[in-house]
N, CA, C and O atoms as CSV, one atom per row, in Angstrom:
chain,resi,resn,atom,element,x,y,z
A,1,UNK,N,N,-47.238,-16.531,33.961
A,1,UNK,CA,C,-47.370,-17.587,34.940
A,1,UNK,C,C,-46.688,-18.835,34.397
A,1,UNK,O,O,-46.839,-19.268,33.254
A,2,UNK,N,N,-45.953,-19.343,35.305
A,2,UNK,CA,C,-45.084,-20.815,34.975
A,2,UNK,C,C,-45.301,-21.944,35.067
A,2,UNK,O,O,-45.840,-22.175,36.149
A,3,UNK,N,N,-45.124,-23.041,34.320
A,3,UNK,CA,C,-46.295,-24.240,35.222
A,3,UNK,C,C,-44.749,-24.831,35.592
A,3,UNK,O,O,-43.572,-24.637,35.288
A,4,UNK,N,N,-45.677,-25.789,36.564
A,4,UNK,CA,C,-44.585,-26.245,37.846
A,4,UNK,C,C,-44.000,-27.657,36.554
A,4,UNK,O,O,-44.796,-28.275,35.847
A,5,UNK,N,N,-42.559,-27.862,36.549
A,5,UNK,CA,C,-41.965,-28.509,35.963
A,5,UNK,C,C,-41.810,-29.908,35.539
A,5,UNK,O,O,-41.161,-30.469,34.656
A,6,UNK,N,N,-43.033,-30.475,36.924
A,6,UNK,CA,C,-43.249,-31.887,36.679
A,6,UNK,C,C,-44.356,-31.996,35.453
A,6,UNK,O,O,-44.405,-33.101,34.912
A,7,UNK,N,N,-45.172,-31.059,34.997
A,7,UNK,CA,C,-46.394,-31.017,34.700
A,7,UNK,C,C,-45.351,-31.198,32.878
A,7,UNK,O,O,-45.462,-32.029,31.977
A,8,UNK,N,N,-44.660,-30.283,33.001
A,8,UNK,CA,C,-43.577,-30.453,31.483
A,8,UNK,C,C,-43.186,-31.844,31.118
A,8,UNK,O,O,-43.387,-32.509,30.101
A,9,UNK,N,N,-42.495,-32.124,32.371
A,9,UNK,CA,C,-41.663,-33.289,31.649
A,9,UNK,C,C,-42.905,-34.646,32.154
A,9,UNK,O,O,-42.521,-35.756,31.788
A,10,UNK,N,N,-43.943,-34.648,32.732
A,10,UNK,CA,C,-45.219,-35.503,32.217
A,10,UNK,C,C,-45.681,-35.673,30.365
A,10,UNK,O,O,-45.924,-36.626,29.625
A,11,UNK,N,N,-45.633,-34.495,30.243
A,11,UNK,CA,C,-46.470,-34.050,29.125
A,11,UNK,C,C,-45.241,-34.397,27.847
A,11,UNK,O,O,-45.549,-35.132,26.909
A,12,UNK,N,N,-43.906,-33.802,27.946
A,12,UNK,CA,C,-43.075,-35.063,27.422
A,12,UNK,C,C,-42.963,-36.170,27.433
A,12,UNK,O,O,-42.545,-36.653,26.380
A,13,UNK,N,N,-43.149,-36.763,28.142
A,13,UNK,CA,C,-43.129,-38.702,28.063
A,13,UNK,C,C,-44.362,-38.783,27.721
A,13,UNK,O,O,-44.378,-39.424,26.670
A,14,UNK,N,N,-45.351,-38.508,28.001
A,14,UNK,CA,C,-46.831,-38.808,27.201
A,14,UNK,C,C,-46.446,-38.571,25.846
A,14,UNK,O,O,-46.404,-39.537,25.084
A,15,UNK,N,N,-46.157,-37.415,25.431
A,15,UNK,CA,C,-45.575,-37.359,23.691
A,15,UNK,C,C,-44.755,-38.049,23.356
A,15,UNK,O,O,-44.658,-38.371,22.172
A,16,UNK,N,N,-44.029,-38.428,24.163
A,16,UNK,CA,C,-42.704,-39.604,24.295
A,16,UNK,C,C,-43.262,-40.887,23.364
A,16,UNK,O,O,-43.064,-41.265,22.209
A,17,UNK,N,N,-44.266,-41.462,24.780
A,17,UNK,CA,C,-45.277,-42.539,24.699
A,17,UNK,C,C,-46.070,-42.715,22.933
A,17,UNK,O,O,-46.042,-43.736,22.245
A,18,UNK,N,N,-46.851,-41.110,22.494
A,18,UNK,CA,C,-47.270,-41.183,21.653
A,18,UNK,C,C,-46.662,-41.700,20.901
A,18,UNK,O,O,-46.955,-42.875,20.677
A,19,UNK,N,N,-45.223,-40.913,19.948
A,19,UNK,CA,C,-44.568,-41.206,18.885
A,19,UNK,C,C,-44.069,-42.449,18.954
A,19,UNK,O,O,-44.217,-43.307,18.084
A,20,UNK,N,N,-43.619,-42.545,19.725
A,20,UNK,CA,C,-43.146,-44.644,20.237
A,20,UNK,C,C,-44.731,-45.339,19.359
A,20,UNK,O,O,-45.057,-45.783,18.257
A,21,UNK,N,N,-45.122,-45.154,20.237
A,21,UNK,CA,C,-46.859,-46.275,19.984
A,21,UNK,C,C,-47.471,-46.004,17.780
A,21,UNK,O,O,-47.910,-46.836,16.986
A,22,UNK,N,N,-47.168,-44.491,17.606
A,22,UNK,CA,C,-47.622,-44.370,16.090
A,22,UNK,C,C,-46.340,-44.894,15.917
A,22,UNK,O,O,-46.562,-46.000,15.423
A,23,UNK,N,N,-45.090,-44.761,16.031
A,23,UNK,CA,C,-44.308,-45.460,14.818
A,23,UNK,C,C,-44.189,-47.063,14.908
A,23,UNK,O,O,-43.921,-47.612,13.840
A,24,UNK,N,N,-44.340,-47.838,15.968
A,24,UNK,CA,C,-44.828,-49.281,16.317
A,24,UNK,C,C,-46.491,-49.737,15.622
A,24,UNK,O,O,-46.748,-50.919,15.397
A,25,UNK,N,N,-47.227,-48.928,15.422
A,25,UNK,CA,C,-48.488,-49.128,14.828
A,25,UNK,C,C,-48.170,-49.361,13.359
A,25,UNK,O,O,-48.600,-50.311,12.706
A,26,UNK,N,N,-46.959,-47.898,12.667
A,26,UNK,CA,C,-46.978,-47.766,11.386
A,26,UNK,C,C,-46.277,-48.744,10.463
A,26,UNK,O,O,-46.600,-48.875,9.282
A,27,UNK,N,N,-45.173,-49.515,11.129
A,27,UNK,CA,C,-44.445,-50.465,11.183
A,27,UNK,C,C,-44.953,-51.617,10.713
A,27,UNK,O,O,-44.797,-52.020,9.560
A,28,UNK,N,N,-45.752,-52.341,11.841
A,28,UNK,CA,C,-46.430,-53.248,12.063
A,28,UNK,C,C,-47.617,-53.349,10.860
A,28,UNK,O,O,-47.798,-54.359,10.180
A,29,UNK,N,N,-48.414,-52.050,10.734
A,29,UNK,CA,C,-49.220,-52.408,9.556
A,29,UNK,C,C,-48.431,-52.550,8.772
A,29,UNK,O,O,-48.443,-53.735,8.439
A,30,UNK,N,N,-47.434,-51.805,8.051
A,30,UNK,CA,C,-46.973,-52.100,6.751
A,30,UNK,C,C,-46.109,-53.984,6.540
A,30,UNK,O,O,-45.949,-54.627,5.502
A,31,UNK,N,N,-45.674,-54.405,8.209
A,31,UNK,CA,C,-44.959,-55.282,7.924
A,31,UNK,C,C,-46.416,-56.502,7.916
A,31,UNK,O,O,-46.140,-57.624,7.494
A,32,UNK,N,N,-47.862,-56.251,8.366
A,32,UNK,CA,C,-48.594,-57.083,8.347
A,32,UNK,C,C,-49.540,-56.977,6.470
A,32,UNK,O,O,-50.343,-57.841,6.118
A,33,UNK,N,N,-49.240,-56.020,5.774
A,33,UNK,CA,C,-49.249,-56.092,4.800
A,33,UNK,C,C,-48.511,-56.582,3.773
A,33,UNK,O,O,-48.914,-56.841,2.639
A,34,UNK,N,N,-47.134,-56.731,4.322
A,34,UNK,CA,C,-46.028,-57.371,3.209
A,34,UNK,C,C,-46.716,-58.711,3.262
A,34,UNK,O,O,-47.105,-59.278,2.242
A,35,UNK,N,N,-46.867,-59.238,4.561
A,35,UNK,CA,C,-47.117,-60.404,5.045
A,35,UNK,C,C,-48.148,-61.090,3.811
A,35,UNK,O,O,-47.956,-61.832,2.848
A,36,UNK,N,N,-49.038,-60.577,4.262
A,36,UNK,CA,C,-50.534,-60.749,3.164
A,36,UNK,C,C,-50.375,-60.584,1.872
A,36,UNK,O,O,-51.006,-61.206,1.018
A,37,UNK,N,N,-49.387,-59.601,1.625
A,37,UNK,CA,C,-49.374,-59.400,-0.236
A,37,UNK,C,C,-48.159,-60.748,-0.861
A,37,UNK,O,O,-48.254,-61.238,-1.987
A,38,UNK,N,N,-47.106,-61.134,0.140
A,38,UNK,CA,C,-46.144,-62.516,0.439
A,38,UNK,C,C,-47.272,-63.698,0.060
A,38,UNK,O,O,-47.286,-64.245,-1.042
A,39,UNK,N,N,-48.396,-64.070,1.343
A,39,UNK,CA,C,-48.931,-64.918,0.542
A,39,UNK,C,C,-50.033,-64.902,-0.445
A,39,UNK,O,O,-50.296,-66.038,-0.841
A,40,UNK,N,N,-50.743,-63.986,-0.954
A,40,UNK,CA,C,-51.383,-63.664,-2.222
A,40,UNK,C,C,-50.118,-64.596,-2.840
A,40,UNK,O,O,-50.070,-65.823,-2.917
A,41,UNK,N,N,-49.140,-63.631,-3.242
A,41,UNK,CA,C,-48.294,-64.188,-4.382
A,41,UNK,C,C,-48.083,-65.692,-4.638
A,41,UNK,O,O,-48.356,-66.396,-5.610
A,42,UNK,N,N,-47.356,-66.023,-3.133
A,42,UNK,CA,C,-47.016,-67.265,-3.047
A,42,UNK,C,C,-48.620,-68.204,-3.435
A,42,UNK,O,O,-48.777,-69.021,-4.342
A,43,UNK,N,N,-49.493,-67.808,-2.558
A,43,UNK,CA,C,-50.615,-68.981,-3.320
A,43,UNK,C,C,-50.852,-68.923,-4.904
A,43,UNK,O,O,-51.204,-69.918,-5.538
A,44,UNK,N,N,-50.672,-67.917,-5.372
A,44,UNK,CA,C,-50.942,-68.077,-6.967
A,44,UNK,C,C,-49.587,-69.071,-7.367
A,44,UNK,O,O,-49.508,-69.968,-8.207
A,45,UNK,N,N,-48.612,-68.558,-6.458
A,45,UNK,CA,C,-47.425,-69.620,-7.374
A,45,UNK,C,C,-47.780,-71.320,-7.076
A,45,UNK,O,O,-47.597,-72.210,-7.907
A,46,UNK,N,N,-48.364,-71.525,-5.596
A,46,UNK,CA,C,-48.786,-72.725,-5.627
A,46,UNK,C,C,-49.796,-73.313,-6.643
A,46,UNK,O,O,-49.893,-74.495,-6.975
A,47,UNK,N,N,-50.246,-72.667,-6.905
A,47,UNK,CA,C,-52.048,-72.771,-7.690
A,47,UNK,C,C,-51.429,-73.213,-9.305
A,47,UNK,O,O,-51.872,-74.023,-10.119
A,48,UNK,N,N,-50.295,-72.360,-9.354
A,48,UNK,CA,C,-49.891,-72.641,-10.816
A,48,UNK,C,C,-48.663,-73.636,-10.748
A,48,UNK,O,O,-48.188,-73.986,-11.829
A,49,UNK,N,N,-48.202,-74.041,-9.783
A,49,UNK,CA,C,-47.539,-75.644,-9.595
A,49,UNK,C,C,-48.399,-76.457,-9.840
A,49,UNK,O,O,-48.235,-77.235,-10.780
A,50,UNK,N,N,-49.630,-76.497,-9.001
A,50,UNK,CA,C,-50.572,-77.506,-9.328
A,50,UNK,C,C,-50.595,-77.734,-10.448
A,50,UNK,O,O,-50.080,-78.731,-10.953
A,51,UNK,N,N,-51.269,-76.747,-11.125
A,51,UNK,CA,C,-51.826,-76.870,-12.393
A,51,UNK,C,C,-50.946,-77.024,-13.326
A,51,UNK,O,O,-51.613,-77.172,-14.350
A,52,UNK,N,N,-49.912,-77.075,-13.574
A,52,UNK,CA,C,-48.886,-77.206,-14.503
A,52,UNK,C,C,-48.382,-78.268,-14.526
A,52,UNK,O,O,-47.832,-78.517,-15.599
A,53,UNK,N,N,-48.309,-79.304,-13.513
A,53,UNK,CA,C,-47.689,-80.602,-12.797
A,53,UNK,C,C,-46.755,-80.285,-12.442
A,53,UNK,O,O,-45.941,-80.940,-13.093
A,54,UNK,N,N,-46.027,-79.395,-11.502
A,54,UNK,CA,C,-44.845,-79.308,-11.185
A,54,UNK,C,C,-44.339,-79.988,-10.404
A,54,UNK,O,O,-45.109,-80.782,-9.863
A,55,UNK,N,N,-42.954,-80.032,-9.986
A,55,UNK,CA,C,-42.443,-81.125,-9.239
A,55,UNK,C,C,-42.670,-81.296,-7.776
A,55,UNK,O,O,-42.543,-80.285,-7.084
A,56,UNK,N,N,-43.038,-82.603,-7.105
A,56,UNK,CA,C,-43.602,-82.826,-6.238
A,56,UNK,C,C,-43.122,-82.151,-5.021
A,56,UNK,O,O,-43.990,-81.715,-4.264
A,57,UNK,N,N,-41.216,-81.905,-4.537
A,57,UNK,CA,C,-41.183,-81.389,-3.728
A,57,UNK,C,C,-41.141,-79.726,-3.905
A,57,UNK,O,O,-41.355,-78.902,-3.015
A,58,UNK,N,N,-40.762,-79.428,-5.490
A,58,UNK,CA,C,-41.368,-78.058,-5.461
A,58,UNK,C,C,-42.633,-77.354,-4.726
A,58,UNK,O,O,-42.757,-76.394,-3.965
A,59,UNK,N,N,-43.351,-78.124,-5.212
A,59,UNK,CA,C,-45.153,-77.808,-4.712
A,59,UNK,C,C,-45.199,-77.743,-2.703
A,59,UNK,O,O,-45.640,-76.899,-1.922
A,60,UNK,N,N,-44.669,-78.769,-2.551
A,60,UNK,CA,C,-44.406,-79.219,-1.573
A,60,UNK,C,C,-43.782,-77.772,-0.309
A,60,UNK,O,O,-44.142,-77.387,0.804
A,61,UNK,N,N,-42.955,-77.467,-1.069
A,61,UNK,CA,C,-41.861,-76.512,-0.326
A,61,UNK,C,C,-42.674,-75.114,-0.476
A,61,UNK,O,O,-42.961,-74.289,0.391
A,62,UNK,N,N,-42.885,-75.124,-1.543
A,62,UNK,CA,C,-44.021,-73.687,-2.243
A,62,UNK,C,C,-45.468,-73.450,-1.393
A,62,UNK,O,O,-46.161,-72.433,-1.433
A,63,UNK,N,N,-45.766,-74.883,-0.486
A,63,UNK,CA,C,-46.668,-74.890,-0.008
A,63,UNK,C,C,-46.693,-74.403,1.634
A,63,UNK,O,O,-47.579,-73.865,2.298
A,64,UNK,N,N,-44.949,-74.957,2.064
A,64,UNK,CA,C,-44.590,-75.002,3.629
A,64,UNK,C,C,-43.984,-73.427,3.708
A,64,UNK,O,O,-43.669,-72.829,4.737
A,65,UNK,N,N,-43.899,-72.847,2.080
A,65,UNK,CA,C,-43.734,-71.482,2.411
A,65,UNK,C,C,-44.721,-70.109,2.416
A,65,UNK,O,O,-44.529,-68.994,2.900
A,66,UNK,N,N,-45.754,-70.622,1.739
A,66,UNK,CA,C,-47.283,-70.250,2.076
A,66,UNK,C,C,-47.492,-70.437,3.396
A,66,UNK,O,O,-47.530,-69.422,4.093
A,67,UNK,N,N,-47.680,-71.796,4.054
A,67,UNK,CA,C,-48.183,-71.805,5.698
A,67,UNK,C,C,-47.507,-70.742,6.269
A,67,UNK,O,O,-48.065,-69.980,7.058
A,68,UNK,N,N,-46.622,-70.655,6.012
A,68,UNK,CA,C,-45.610,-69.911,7.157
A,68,UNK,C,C,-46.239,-68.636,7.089
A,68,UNK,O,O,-46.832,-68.049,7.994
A,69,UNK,N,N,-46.024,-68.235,5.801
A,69,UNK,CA,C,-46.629,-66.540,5.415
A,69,UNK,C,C,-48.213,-66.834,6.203
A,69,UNK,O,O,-48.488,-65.774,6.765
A,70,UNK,N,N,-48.849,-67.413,6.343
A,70,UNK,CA,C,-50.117,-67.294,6.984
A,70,UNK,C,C,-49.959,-67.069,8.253
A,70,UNK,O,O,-50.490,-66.100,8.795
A,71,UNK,N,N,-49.024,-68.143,9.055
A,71,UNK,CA,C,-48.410,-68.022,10.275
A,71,UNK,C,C,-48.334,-66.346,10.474
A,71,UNK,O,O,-49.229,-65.637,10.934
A,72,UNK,N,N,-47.401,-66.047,10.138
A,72,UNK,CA,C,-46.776,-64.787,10.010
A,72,UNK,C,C,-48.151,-63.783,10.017
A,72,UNK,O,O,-48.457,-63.055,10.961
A,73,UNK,N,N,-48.821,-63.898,8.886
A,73,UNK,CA,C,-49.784,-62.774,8.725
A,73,UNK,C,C,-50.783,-62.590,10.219
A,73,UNK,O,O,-51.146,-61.428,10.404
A,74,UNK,N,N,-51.170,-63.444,11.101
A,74,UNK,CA,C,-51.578,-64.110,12.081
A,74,UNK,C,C,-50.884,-63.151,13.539
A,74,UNK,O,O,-51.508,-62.482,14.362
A,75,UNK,N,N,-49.523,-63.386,13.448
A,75,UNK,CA,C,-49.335,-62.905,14.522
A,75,UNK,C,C,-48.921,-61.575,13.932
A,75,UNK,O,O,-49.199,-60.831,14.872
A,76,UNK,N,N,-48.482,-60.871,13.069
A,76,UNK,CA,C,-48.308,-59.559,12.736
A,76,UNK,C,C,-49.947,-59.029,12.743
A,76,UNK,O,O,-50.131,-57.826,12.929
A,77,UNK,N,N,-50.850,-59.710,12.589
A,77,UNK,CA,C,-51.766,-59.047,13.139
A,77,UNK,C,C,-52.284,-59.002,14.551
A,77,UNK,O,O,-52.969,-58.077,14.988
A,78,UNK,N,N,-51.814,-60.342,15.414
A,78,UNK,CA,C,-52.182,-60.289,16.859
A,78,UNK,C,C,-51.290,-58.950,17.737
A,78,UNK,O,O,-51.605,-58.289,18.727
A,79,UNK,N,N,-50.213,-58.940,16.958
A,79,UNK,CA,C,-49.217,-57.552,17.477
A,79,UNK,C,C,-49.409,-56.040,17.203
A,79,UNK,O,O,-49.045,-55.124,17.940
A,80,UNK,N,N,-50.131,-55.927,15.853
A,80,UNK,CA,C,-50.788,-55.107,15.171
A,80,UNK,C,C,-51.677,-54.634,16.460
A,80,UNK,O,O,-51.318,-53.656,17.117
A,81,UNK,N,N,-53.101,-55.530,16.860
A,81,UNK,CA,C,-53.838,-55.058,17.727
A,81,UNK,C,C,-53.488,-54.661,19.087
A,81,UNK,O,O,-54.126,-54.062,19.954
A,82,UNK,N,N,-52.226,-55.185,19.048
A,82,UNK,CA,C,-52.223,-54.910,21.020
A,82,UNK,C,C,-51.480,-53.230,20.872
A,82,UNK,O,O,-51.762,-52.285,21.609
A,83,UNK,N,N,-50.680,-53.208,19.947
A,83,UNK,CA,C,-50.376,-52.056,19.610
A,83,UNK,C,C,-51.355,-50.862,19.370
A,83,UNK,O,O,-51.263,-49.863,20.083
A,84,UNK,N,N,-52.461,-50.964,18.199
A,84,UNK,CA,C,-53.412,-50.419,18.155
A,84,UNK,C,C,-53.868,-50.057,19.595
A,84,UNK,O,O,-53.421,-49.143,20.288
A,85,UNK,N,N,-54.951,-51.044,19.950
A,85,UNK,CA,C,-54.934,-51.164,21.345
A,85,UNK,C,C,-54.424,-50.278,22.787
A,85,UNK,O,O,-55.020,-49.741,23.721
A,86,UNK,N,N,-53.188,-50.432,22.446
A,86,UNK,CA,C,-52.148,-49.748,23.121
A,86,UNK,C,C,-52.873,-48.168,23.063
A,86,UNK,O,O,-53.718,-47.671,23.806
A,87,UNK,N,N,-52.256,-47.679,22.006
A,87,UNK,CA,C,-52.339,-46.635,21.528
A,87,UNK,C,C,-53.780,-46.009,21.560
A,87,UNK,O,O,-53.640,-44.786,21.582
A,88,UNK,N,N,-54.890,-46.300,21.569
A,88,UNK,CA,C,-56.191,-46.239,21.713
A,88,UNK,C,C,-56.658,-45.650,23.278
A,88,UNK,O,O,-57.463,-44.784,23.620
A,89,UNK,N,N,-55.818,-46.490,23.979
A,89,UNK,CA,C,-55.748,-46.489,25.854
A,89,UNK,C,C,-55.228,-44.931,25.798
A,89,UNK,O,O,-55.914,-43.916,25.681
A,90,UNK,N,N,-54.051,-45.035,25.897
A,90,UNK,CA,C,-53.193,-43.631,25.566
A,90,UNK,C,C,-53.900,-42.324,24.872
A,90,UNK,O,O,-53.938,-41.294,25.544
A,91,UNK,N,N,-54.453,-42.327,23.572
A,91,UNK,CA,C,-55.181,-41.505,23.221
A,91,UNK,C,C,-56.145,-40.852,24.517
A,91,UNK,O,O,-56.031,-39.903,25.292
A,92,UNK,N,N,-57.164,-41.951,24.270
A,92,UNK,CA,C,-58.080,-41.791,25.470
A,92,UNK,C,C,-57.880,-41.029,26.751
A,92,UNK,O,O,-58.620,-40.210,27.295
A,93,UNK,N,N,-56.544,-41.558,27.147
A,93,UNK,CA,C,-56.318,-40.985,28.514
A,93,UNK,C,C,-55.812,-39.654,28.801
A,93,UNK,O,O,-55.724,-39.133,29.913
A,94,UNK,N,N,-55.329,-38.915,27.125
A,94,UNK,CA,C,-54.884,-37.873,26.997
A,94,UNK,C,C,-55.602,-36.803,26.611
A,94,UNK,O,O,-55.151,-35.675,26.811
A,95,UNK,N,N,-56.859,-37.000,25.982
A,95,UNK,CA,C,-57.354,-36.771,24.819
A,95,UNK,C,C,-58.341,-35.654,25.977
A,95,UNK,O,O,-58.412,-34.605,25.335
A,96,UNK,N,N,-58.818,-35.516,26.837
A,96,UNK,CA,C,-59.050,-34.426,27.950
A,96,UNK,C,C,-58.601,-33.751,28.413
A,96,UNK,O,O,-59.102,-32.782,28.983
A,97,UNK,N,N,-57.072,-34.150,28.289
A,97,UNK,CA,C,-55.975,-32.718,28.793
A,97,UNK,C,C,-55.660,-31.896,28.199
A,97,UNK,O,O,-54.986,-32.092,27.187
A,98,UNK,N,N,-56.129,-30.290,28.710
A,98,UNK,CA,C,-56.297,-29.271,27.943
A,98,UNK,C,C,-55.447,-28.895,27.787
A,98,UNK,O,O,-55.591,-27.787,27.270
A,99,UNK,N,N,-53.713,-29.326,28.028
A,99,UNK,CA,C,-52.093,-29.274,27.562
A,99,UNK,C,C,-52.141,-30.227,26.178
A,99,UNK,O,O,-51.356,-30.074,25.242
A,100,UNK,N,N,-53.034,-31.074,26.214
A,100,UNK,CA,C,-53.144,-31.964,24.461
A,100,UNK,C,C,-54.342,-31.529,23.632
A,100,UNK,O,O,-54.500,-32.049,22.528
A,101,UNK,N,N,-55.151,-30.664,24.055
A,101,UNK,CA,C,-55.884,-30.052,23.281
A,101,UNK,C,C,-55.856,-29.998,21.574
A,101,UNK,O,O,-56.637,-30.589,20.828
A,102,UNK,N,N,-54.660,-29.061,21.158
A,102,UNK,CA,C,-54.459,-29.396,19.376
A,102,UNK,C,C,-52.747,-29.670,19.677
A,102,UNK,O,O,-51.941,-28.922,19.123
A,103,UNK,N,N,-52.236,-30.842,20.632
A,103,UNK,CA,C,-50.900,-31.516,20.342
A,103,UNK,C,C,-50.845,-32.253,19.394
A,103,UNK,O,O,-51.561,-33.232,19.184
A,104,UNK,N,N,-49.597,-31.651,18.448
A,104,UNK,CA,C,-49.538,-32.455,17.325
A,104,UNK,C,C,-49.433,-33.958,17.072
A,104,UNK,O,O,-49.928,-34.601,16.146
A,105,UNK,N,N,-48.433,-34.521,18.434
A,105,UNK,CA,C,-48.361,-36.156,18.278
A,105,UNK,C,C,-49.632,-36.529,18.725
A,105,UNK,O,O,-49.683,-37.758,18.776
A,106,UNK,N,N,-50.815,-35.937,19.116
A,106,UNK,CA,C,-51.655,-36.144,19.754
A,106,UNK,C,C,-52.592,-36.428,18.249
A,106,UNK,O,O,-53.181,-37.491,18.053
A,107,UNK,N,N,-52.593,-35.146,17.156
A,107,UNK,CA,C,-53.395,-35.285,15.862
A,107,UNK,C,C,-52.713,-36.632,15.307
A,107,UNK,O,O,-53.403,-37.436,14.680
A,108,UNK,N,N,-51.323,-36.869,15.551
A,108,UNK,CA,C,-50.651,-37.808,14.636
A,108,UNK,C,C,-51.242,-39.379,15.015
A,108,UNK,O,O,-51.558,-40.259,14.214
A,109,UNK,N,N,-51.280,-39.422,16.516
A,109,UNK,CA,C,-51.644,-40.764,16.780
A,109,UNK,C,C,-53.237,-40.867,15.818
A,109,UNK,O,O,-53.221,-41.629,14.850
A,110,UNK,N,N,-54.440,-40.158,16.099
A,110,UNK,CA,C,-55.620,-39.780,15.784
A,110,UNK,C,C,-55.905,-40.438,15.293
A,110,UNK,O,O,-56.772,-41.301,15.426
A,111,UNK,N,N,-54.637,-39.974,13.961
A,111,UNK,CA,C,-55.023,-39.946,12.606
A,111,UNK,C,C,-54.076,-41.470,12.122
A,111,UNK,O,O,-54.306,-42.046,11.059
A,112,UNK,N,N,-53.296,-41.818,12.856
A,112,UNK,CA,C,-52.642,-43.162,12.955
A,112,UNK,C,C,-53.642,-44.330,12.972
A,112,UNK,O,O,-53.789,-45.103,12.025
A,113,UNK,N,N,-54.214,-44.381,13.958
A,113,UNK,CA,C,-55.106,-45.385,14.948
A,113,UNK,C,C,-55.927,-45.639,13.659
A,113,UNK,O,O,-55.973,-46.651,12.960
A,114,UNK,N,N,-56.631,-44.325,13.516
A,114,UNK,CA,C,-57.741,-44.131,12.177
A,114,UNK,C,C,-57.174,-45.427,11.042
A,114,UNK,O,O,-57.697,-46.525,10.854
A,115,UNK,N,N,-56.068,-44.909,10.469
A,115,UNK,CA,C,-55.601,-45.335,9.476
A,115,UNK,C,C,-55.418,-47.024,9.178
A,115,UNK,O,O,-55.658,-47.705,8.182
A,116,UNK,N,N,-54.584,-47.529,11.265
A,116,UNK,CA,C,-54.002,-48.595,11.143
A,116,UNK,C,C,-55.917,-49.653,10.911
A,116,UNK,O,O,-56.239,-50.608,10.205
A,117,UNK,N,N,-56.594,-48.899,11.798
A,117,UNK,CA,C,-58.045,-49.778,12.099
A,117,UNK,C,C,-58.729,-49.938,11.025
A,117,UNK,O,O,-59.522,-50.874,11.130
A,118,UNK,N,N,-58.760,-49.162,9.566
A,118,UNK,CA,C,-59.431,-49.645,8.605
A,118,UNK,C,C,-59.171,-50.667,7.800
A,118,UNK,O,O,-59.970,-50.975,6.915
């Protein structure tokens, strides 16, 4: 028995959809982690301007490049969630169709979502 052809190329763009949404999730965390491990660093380098007396617009500049990395960490995480988010909707809406039953982009998002949310 054949299934009727729209039901295929549905079930492709939903997998479509998936791999799009996990590799935009996987992205995003790692680029909202550079973000955060950027200013770790940078505040210790401020911390040790201070403390050393370093030069005023050094500190200064060392400092407007910290804000930024906060900036940054901020919205790589507001993008982070809508993505998550995203992808969560999608799961959900798939996650009953007995054509996604054990689909692999289907385990991949799963186990994505899992990963990006802890």
């Amino acid at each position: 028995m054949s299934t009727p052809k729209g039901v295929d190329s549905d079930k492709l763009a939903v997998q479509r959809q998936l791999k799009i949404k996990v590799g935009a999730a996987k992205r995003l965390l790692k680029e909202h982690n550079l973000y955060r491990n950027e200013a770790k660093d940078q505040e210790t380098k401020v911390e040790r301007m201070v403390a050393e007396n370093g030069d005023e617009w050094d500190i200064k500049n060392a400092t407007r490049i910290l804000d930024e990395s906060r900036r940054m960490i901020k919205d790589s995480g507001d993008r982070l969630e809508k993505v998550i988010q995203e992808l969560k909707t999608l799961i959900d809406s798939v996650k009953s169709r007995p054509e996604f039953s054990e689909n692999k982009e289907l385990l991949d998002a799963e186990k994505e979502l899992t990963e990006a949310t802890v």
